[in-house]
Every structure is written in structure tokens, then in C-alpha cells.
N, CA, C and O of each residue as an XYZ file, in Angstrom:
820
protein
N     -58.368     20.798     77.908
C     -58.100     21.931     77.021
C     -59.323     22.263     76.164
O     -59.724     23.390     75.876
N     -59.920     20.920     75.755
C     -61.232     21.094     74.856
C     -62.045     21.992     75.648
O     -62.483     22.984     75.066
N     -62.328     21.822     76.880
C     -63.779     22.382     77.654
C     -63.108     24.057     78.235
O     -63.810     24.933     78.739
N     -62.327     24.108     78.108
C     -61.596     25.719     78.463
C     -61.549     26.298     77.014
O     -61.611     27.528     77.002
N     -61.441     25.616     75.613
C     -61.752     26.410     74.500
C     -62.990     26.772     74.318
O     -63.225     27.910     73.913
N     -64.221     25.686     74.637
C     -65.548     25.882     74.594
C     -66.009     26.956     75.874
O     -66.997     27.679     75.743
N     -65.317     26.963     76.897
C     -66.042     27.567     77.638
C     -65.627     29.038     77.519
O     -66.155     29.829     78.301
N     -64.546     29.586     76.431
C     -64.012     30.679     75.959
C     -64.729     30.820     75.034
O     -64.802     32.041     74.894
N     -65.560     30.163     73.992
C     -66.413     30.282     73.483
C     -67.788     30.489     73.720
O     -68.551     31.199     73.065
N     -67.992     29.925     74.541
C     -69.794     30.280     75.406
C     -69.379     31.881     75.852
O     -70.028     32.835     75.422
N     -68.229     32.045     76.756
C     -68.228     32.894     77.381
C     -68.435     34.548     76.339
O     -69.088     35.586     76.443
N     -67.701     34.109     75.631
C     -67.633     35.669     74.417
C     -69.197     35.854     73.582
O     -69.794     36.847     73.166
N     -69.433     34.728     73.577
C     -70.651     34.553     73.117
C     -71.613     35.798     73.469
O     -72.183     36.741     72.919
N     -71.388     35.052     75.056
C     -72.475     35.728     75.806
C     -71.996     37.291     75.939
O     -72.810     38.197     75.761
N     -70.789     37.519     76.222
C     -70.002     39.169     76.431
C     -71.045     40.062     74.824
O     -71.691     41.104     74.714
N     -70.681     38.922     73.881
C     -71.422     39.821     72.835
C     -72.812     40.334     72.416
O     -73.222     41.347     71.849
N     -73.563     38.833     73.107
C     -75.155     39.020     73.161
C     -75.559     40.337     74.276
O     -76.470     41.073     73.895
N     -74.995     40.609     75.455
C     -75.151     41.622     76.097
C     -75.142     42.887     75.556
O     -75.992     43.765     75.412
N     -73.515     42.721     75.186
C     -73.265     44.451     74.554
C     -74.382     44.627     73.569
O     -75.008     45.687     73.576
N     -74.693     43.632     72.687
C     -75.577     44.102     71.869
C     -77.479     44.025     72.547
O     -78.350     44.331     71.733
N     -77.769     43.755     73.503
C     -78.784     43.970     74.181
C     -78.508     45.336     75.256
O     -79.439     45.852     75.875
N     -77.732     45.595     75.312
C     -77.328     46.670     76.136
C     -77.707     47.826     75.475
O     -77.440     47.980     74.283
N     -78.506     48.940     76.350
C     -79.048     50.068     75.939
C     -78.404     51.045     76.924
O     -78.361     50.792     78.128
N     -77.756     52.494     76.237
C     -77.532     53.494     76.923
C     -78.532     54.428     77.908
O     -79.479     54.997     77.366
N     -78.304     54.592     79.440
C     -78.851     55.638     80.261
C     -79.641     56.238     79.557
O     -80.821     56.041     79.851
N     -79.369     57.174     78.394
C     -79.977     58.205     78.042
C     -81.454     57.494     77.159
O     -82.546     58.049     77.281
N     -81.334     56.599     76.546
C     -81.967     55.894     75.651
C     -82.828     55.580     76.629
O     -83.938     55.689     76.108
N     -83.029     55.071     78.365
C     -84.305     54.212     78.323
C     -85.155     54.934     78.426
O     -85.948     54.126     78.911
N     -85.905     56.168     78.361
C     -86.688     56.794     77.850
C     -87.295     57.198     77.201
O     -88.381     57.774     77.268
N     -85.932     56.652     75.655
C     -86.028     57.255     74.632
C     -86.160     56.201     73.380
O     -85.063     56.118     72.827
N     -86.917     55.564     72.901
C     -86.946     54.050     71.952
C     -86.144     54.666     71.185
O     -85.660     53.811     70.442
N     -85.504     56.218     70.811
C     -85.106     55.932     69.063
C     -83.568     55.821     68.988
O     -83.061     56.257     67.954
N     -82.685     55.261     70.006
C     -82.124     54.416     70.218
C     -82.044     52.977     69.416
O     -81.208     52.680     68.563
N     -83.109     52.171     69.898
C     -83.298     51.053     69.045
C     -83.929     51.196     67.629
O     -84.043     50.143     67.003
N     -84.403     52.469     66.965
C     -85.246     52.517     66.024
C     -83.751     52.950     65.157
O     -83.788     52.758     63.942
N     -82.590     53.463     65.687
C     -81.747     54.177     64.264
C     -80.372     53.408     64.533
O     -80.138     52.663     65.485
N     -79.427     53.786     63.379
C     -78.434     53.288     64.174
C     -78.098     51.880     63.241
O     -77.144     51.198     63.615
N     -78.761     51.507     62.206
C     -78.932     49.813     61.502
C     -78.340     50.246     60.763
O     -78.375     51.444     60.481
N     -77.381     49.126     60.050
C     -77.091     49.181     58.504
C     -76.708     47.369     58.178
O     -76.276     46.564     59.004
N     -76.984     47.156     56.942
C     -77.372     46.016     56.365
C     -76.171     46.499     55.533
O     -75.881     47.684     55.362
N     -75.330     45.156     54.902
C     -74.028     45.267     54.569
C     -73.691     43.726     53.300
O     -73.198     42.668     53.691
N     -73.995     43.925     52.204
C     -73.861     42.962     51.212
C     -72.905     42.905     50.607
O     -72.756     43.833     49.811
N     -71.587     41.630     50.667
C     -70.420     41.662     49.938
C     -70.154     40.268     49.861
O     -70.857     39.337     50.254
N     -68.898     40.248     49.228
C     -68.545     39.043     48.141
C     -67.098     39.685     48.238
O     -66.836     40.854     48.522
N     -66.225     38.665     47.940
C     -64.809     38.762     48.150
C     -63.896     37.461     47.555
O     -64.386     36.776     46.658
N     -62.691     37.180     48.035
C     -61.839     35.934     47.573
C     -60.895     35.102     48.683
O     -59.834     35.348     48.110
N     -60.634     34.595     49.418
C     -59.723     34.037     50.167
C     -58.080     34.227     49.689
O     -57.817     33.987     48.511
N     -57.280     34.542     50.364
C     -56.043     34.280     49.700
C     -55.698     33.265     50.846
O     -56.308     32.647     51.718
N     -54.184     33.433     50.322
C     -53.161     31.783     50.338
C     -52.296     32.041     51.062
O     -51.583     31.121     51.464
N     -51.994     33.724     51.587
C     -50.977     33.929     52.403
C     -51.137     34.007     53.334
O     -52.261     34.333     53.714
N     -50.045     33.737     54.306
C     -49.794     33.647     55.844
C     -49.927     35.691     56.200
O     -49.412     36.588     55.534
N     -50.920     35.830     57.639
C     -50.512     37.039     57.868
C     -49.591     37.602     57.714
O     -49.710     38.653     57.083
N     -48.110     37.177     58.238
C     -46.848     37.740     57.917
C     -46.314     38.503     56.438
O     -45.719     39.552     56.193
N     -46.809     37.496     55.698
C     -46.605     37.327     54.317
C     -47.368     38.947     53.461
O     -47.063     39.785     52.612
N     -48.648     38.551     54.524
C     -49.253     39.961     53.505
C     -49.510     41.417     54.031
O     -50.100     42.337     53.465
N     -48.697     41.369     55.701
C     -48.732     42.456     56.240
C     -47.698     43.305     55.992
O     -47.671     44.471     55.599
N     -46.132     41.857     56.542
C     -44.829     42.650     55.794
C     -44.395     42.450     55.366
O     -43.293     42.763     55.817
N     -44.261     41.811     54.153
C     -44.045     41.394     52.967
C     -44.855     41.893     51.729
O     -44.291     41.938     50.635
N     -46.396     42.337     51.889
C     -46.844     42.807     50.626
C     -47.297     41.710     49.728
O     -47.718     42.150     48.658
N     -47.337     40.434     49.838
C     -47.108     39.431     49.419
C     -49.173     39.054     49.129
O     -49.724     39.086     50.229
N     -50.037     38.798     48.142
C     -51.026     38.712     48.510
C     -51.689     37.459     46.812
O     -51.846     37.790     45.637
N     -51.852     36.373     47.353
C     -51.863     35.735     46.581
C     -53.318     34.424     46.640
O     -53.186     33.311     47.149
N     -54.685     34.970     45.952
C     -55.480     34.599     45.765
C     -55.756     33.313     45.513
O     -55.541     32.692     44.472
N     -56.291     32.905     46.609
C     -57.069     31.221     46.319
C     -58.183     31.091     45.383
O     -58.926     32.036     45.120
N     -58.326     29.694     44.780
C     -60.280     29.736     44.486
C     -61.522     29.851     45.393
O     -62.652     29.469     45.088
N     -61.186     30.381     46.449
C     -62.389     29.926     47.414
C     -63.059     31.049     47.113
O     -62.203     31.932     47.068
N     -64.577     31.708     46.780
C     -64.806     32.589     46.956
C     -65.635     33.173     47.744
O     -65.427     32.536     48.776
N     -66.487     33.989     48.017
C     -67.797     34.047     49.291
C     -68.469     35.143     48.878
O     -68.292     35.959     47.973
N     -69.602     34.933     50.069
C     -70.279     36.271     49.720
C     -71.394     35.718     51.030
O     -71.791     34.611     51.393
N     -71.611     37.025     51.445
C     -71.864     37.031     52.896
C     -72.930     38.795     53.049
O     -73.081     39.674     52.200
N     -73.511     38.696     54.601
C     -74.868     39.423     54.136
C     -74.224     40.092     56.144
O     -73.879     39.134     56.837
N     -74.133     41.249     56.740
C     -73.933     41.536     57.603
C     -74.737     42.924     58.107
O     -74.651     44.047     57.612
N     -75.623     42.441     59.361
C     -76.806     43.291     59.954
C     -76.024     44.201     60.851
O     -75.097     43.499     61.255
N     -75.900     45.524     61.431
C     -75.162     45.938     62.156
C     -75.683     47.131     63.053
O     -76.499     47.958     62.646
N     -75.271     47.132     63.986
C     -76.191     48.518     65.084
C     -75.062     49.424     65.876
O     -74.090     48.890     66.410
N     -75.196     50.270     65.889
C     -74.575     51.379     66.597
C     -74.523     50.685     68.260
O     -75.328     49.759     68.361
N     -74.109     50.832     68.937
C     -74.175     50.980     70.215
C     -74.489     52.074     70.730
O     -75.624     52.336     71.129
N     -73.355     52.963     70.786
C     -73.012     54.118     71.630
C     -72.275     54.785     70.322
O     -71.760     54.328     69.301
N     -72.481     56.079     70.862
C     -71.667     57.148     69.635
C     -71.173     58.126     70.478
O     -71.841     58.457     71.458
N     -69.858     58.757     70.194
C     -69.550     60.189     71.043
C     -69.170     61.041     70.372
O     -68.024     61.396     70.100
N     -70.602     61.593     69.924
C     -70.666     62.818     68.940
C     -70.391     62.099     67.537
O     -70.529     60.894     67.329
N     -69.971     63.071     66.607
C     -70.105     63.109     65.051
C     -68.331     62.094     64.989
O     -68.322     61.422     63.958
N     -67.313     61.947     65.627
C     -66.184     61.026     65.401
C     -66.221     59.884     65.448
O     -65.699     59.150     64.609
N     -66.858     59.503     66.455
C     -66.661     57.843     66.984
C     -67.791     57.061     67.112
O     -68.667     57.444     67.888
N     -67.962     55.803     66.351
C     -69.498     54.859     66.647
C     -68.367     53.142     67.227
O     -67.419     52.492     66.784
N     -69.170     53.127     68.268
C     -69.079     51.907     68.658
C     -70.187     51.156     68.000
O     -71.233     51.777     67.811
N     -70.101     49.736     67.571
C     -70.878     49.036     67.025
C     -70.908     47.371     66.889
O     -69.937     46.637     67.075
N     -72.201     46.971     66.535
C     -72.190     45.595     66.791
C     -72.818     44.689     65.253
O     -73.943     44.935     64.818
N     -71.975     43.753     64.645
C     -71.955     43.407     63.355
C     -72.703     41.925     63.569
O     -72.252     41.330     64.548
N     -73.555     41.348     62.985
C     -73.647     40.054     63.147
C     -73.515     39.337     61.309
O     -74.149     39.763     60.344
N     -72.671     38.371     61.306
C     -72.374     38.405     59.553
C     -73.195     36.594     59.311
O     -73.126     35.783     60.235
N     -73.762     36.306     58.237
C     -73.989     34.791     57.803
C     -73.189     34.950     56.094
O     -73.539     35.573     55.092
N     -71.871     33.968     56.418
C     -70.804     33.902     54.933
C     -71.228     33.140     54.434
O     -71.936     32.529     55.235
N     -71.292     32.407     52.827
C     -71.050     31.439     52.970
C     -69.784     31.531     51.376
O     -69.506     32.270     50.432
N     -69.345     30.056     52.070
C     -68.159     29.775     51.016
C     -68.755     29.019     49.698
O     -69.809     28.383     49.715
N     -67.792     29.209     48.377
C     -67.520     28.483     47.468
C     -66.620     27.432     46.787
O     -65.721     27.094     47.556
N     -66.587     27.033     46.026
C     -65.194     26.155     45.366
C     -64.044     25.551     46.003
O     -63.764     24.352     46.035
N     -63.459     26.452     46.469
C     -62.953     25.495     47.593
C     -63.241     24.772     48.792
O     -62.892     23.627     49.081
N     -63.874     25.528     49.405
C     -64.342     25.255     50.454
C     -66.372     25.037     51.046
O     -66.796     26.189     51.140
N     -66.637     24.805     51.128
C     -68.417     24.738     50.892
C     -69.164     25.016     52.375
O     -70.289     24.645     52.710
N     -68.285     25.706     53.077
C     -68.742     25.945     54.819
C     -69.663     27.179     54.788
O     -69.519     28.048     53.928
N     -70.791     27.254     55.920
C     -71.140     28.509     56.265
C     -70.169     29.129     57.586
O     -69.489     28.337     58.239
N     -70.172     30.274     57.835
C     -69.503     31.141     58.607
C     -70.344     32.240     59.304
O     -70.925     33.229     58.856
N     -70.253     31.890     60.164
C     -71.385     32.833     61.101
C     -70.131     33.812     62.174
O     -69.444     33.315     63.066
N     -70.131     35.279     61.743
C     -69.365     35.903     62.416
C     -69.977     36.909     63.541
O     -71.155     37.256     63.633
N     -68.880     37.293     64.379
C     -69.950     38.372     65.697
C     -69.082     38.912     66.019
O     -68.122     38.357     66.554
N     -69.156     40.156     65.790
C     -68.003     41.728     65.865
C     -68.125     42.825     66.630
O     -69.171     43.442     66.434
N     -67.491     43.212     67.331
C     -67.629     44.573     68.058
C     -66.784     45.480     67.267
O     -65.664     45.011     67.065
N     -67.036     46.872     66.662
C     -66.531     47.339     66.175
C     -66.439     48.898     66.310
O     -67.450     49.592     66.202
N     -65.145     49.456     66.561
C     -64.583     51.015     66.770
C     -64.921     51.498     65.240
O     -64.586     50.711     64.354
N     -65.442     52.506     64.920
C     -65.266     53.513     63.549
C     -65.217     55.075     63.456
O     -66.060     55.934     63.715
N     -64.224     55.122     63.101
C     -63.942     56.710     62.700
C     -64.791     57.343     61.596
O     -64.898     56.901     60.452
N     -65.397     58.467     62.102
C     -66.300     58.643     60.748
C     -65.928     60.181     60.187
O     -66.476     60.606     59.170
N     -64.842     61.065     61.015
C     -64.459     62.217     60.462
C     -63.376     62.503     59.504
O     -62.288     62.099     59.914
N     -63.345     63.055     58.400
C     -62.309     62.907     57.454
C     -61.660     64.498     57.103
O     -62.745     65.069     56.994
N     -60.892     65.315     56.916
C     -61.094     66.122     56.096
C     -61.376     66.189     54.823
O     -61.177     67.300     54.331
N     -61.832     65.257     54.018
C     -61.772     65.177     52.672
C     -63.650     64.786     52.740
O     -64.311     64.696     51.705
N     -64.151     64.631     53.893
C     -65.480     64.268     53.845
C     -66.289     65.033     53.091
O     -67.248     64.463     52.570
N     -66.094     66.519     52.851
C     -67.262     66.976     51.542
C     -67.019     66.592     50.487
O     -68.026     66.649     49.782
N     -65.983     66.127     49.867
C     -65.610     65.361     48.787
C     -66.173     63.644     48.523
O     -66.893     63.079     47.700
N     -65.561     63.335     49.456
C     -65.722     61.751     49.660
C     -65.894     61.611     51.045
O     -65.052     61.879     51.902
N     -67.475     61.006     51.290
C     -67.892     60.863     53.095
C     -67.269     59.506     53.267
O     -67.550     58.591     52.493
N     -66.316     59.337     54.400
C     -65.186     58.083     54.326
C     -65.817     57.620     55.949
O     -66.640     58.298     56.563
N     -65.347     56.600     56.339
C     -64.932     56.257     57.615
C     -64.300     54.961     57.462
O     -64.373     54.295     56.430
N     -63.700     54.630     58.476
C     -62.728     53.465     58.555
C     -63.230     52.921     59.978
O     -63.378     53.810     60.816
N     -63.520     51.605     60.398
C     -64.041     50.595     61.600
C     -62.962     49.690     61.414
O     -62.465     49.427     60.318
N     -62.464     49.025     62.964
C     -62.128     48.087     62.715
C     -62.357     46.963     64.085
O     -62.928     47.536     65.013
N     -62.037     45.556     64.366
C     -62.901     45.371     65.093
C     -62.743     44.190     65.729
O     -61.764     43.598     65.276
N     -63.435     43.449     66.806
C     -62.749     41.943     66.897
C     -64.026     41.605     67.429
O     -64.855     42.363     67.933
N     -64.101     40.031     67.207
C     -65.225     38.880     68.018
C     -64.497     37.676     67.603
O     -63.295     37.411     67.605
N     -65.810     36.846     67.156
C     -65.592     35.427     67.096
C     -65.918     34.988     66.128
O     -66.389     36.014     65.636
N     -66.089     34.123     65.275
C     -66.010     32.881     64.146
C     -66.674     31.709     64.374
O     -66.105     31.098     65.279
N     -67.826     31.004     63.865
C     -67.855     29.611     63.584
C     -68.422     29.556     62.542
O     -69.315     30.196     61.987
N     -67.348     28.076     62.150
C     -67.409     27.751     60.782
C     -69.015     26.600     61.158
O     -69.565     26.489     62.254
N     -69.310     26.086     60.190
C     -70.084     25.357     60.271
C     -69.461     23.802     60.265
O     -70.118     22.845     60.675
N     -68.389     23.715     59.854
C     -67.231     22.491     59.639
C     -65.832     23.403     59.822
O     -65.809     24.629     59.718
N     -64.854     22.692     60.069
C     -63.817     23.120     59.677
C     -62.983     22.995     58.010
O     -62.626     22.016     57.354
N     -62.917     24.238     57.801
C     -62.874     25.035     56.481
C     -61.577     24.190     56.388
O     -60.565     24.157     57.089
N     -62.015     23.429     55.128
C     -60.961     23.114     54.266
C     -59.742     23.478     53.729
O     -58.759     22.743     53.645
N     -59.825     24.621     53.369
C     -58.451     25.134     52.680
C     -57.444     25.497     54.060
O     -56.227     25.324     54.125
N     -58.466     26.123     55.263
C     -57.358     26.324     56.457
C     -56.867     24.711     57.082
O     -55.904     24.534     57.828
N     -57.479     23.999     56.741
C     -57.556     22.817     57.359
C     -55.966     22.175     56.093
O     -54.886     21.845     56.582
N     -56.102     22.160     55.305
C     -54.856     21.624     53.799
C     -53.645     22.680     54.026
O     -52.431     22.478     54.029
N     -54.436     23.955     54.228
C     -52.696     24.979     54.588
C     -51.944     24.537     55.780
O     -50.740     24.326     55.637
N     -52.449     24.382     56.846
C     -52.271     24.739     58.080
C     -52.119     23.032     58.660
O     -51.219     22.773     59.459
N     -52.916     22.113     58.261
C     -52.885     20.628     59.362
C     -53.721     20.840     59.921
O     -53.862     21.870     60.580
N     -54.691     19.753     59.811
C     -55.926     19.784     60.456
C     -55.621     19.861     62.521
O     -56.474     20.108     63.373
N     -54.825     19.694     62.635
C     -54.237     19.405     64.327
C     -54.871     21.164     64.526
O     -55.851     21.515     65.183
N     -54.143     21.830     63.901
C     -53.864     23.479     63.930
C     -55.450     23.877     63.459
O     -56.001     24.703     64.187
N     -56.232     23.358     62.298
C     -57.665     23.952     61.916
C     -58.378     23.707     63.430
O     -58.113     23.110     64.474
N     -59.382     24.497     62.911
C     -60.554     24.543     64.100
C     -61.917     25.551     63.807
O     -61.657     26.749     63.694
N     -63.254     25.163     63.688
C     -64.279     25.504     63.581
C     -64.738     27.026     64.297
O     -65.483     27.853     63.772
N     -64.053     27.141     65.683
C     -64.672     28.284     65.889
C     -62.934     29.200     66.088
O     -62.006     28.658     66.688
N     -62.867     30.019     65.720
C     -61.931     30.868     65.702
C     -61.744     32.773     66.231
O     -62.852     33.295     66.354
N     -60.875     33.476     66.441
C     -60.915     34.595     66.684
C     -61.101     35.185     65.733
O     -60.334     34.854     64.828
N     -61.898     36.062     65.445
C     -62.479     37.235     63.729
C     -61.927     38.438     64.183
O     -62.218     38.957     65.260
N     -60.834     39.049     63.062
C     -60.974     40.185     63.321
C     -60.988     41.042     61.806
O     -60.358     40.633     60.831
N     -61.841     42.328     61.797
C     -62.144     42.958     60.781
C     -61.664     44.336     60.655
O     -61.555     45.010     61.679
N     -61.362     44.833     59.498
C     -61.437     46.192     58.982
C     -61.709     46.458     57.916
O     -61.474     46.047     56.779
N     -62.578     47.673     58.678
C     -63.729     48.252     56.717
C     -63.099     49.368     56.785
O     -62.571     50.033     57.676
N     -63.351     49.499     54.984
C     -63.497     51.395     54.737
C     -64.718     51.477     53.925
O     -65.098     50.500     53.281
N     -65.480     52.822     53.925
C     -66.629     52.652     53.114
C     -66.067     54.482     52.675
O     -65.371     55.260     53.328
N     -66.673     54.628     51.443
C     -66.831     55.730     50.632
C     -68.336     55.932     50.305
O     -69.125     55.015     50.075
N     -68.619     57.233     50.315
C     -69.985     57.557     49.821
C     -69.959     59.044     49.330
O     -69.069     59.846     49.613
N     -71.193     59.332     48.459
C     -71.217     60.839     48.002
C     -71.537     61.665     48.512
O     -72.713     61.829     48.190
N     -71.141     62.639     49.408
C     -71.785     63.307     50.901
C     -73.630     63.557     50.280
O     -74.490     63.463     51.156
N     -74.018     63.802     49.081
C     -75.069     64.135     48.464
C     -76.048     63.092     48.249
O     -77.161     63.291     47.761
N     -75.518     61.778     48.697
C     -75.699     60.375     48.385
C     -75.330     59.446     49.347
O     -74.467     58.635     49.011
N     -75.698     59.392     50.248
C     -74.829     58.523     51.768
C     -75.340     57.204     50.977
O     -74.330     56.808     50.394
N     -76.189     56.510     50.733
C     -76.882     55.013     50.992
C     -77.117     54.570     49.163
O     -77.764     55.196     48.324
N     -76.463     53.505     49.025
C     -75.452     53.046     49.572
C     -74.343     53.361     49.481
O     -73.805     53.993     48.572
N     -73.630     52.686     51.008
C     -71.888     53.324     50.907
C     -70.985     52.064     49.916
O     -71.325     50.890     49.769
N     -70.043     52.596     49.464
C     -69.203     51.318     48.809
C     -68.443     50.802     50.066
O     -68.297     51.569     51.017
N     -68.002     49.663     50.104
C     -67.176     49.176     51.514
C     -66.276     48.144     50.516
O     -66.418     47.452     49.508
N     -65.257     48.528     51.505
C     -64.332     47.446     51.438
C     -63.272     47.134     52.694
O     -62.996     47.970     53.554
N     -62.831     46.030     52.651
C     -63.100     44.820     54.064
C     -61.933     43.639     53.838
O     -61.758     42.875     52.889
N     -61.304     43.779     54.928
C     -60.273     42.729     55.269
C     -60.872     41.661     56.565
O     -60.700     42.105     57.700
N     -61.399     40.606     56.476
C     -61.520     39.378     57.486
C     -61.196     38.659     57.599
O     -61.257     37.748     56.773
N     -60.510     38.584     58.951
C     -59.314     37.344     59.528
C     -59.945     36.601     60.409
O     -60.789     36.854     61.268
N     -59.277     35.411     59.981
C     -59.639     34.390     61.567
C     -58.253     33.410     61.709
O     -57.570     32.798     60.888
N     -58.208     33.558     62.950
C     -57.174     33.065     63.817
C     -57.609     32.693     64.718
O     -58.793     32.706     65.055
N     -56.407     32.164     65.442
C     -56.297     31.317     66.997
C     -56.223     32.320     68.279
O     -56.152     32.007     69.467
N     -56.261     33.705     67.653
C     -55.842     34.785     68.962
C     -54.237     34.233     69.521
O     -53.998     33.809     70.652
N     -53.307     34.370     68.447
C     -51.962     34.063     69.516
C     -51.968     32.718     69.729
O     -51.576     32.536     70.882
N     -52.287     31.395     69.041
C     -52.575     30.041     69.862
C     -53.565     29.958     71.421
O     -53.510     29.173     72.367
N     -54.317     30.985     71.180
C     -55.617     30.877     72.794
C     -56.305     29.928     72.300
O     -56.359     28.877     72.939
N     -56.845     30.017     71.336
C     -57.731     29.179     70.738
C     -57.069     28.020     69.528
O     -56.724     28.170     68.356
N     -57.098     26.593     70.638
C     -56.872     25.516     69.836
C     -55.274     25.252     69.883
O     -54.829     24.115     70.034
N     -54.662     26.096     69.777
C     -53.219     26.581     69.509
C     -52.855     26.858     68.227
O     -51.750     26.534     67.793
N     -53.838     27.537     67.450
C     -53.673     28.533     66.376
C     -53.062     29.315     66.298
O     -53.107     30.074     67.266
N     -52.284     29.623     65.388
C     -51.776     31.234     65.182
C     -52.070     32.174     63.883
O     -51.962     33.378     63.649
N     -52.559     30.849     63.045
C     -53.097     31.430     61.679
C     -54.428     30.800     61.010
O     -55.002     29.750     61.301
N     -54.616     31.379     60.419
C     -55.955     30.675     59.847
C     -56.306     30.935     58.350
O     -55.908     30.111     57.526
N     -56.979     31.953     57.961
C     -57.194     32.718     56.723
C     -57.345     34.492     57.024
O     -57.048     35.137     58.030
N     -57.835     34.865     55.920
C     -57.790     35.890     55.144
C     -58.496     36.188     53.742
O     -58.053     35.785     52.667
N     -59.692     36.971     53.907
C     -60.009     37.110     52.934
C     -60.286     38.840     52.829
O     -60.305     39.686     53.723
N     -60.505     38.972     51.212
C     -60.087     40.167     51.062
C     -61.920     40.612     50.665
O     -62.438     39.538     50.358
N     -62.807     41.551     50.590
C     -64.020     41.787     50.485
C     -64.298     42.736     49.913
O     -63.476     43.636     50.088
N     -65.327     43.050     49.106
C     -66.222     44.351     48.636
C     -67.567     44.108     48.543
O     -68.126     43.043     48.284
N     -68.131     45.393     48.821
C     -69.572     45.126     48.866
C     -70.142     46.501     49.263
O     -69.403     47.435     49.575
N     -71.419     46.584     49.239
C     -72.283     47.946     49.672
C     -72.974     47.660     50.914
O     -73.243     46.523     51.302
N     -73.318     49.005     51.671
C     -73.591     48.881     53.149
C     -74.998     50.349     52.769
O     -74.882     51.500     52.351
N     -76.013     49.639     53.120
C     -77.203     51.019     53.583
C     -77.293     51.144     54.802
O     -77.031     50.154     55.486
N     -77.618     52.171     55.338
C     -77.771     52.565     56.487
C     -79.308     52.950     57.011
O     -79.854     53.725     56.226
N     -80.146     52.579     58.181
C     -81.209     52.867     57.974
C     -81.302     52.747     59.326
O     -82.375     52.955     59.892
């Protein structure tokens, strides 16, 4: 079971190092592809204590001491037109007080970037999935959950919203929900893990 979790782990690994080495048809002609398309993403946030269930339908949202703050590089992939950016996030977390782990995350991410309210407030909403490793297995998931159930590398999944002044794009304000789980018990036989809640600013360049 160990070497079929790891080798689900090498494997996504690699699915992600591609997509993000992967250049569009139109681009190999064209470097400014790789020249645009970046944004650098600085936030800080809190862990809570509740079970997904708890804070999806239930409303239920109840803050741990752990706190973080984490630094995330990110590139466009592919775009289709002015609505939709496919994109690729690479994050280094690290934890506090409760917990003292680094967290190295890797995201593929869908974002909507059209709003009607965009001359007012330029909005978009991403949301997104990859993978997780902790640098240890994180303590507080490890005391909630039973260490049997913790586990170092986990399923990540994310959703941002960012606001900006259409007159003023950079920086955007963001704010950010990041989960890690077992994917359904695939991984480890997890079904829960954490949750933390995030804010922070994102430039684009």
C-alpha cells in the first residue's frame, strides 16, 4: 500500500512538472509566453479545528493556534480569451505555534476573471487541486485525527478570490481557503486533514 501511495505521489509530481513545462503551439515562436503571465502571492492566515463537514454544512468555523504564512510563485498556462486562465501555483508555507512544519504545495488552477461589477471592483475567483508535502507530519492533524490517519504528503485543494482597483490592478488583495486531505481515503486512507483560512496580496508581472 506504502509503494502505490508513493508511486501516486511521484506520479502527480511529475503530471505537474510537465503541465508546468508545457508550452502552447502558438507560443513556440513566440518567448512572450514565458516572459508574462507571473504573479508572486504573499499571505498569512490561521488553521482551524473543524472537520470539512462541520464548516461547509454546518457553518461551524473554529480557529486553532497554528498560524502561517507562506510565499506562492504562479504562471498562466493557457488562457481562452479575457474569461478563463488556466494556471500553475508553486507555494513554500511555513507553520507556527502549533505546529513548526514546512509545507511545500503544487496546484493546477481554473480562474474566472469576468465580473459584472469589474469596473467597480476587478474580481476573479480560481480554484484548484494538486498535492501537499509536509516536511513532517503536522501535528495538530496528527492530535485531531490519529497519527494512523496523519500523513506527510496529502491531496491540496484551493480557492482564491482577489479584489483590485480596475485603476490599480497590482497589488490584488486575495483571499484563500487551503485544504489537505486524503482525496476520499486514496491517499493513506484519509478523509480529512486540515483547513486553513488565508489573506494576503498577489502582484502580477
Amino acid at each position: 500500500m506504502k509503494l502505490f501511495r508513493w508511486a501516486l505521489v511521484a506520479a502527480s509530481l511529475s503530471a505537474l512538472s510537465l503541465l508546468v513545462l508545457w508550452t502552447p503551439a502558438p507560443a513556440l515562436a513566440d518567448d512572450s509566453w514565458w516572459k508574462s503571465g507571473w504573479a508572486v502571492t504573499g499571505f498569512g492566515g490561521v488553521l482551524t479545528t473543524n472537520m470539512s463537514s462541520d464548516l461547509w454544512l454546518r457553518g461551524q468555523v473554529d480557529f486553532s493556534e497554528d498560524i502561517l504564512f507562506g510565499v506562492g510563485l504562479s504562471k498562466v498556462l493557457y488562457t481562452t480569451g479575457e474569461d478563463f486562465n488556466f494556471e500553475f501555483e508553486q507555494q513554500a508555507v511555513k507553520h507556527f505555534q502549533g505546529q513548526d512544519n514546512w509545507e511545500f504545495n503544487s496546484v493546477l488552477l481554473l480562474r474566472w476573471n469576468t465580473f459584472p461589477w469589474d469596473s467597480f471592483i476587478d474580481t476573479s475567483i480560481a480554484v484548484g487541486d494538486g498535492i501537499s508535502v509536509a516536511s513532517e507530519t503536522p501535528k495538530l492533524e496528527a492530535q485531531r485525527y490519529g497519527y494512523a490517519e496523519a500523513s506527510a504528503v496529502l491531496n491540496f485543494v484551493m480557492a482564491e478570490f482577489t479584489f483590485a482597483l480596475p485603476s490599480a490592478p497590482n497589488p490584488a488583495l486575495v483571499m484563500r481557503m487551503q485544504h489537505r486531505s486524503g482525496a476520499f481515503g486514496l491517499i493513506n486512507d484519509t478523509y480529512d486533514a486540515s483547513t486553513d483560512f488565508v489573506w494576503g496580496l498577489k502582484y502580477r508581472f
